[in-house]
C-alpha positions in Angstrom: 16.1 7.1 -4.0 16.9 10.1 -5.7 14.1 13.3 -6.3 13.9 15.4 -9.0 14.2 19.0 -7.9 10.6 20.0 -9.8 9.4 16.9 -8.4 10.5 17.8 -4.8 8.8 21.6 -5.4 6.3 20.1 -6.8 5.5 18.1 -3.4 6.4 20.9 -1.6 3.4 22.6 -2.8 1.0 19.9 -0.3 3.0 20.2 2.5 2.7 23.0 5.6 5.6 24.1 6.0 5.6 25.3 9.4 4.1 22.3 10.8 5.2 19.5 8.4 1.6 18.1 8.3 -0.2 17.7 5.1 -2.2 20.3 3.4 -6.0 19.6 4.0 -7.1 21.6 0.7 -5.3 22.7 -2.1 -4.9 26.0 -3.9 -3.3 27.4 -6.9 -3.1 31.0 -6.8 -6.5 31.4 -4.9 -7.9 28.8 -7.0 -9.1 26.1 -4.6 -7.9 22.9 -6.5 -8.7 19.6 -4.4 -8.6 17.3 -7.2 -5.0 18.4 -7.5 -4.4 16.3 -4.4 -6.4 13.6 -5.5 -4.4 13.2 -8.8 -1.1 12.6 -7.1 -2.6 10.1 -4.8 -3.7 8.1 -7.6 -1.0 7.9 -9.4 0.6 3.9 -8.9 2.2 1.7 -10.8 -1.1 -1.1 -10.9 -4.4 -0.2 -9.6 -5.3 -1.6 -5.9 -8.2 -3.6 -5.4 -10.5 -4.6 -2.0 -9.2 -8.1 -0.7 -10.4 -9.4 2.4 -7.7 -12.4 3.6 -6.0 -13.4 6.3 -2.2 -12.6 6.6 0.9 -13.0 8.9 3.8 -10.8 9.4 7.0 -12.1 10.1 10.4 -10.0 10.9 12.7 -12.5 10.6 15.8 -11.1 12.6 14.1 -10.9 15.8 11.5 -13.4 14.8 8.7 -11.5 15.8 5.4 -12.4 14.2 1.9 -10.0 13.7 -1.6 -11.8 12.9 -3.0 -9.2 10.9 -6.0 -9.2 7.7 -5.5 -7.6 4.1 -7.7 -5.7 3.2 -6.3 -3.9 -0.7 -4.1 -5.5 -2.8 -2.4 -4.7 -5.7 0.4 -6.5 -8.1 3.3 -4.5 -5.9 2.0 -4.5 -2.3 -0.8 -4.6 -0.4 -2.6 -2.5 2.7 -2.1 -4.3 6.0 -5.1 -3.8 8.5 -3.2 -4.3 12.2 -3.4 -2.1 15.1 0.8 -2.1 16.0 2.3 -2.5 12.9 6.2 -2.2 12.1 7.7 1.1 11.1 8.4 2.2 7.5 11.1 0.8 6.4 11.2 -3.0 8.0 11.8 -5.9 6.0 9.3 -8.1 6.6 8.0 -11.8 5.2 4.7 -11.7 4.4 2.1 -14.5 4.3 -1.0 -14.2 2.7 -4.1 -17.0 3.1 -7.2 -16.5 1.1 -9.8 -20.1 0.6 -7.2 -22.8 -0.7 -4.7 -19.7 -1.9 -1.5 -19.3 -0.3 0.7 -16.0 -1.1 4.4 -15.4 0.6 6.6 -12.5 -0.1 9.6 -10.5 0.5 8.3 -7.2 1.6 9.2 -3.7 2.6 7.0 -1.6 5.3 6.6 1.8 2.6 4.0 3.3 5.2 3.0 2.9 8.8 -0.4 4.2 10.5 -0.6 3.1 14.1 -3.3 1.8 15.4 -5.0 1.2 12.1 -2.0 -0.8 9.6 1.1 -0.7 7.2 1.3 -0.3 3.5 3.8 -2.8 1.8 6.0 -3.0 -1.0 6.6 -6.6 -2.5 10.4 -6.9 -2.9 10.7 -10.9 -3.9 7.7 -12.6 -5.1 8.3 -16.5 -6.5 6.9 -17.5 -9.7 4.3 -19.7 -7.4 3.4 -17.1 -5.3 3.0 -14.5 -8.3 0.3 -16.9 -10.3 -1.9 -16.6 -7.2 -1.6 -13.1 -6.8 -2.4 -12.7 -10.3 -5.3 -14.9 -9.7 -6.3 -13.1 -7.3 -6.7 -9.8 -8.7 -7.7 -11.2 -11.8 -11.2 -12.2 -9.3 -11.2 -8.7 -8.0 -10.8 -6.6 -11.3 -14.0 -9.3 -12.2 -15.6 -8.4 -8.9 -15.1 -4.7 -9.3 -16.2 -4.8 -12.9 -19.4 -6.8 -11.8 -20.2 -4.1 -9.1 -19.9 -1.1 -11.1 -22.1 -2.8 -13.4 
């Protein structure tokens, strides 16, 4: 994937670069700007949603298999609580169980956090597996809406 160079400044601008590690507060000039950090986090392609379910993991060519629970979900991926998880970048089959609701999916490891879970990408999502989904965050934008009353 390709970056566009004021993109990649852009970025640049959150990262230390002596240490590589992100920024814990942002400035502009000597403006102190957090919510400059917060913007870019928030910016995806569908809004994620809390989703408590029970999923499987399965790399498929060394057929190696991780219980794990979802716990945010969102029409292109999901957030994988697990305390070993794959690294970014495996291509993984994942299989998602929620009450009578049954979710499988090509998938992509985007992001890793050991000892706490792994952020993935859907990559192939059948038309079957795509009404649940929809279903399912169809309940929590409903549920969301409820809470915030």
């Amino acid at each position: 994937m390709a970056v566009v160079p004021e993109v990649l400044s852009w970025l640049r601008g959150f990262w230390d670069g002596e240490a590589g590690w992100p920024k814990t507060s942002y400035h502009v000039g000597s403006v102190f700007q957090p919510e400059a950090a917060i913007a870019y986090l928030e910016k995806r392609r569908s809004p994620r949603y809390s989703f408590i379910a029970s999923a499987e993991l399965i790399e498929e060519r060394a057929d190696v298999r991780i219980a794990s629970r979802v716990s945010e979900l969102s029409l292109h991926g999901c957030y994988l609580d697990m305390m070993n998880p794959f690294p970014k970048g495996t291509l993984v089959l994942v299989k998602i169980a929620a009450g009578d609701a049954f979710f499988e999916a090509k998938a992509n490891v985007i992001y890793a956090q050991p000892n706490m879970g792994a952020g993935l990408g859907f990559l192939e999502v059948g038309p079957d597996s795509q009404a649940v989904l929809e279903r399912w965050l169809d309940g929590a934008e409903q549920e969301k809406q409820r809470q915030s009353g």
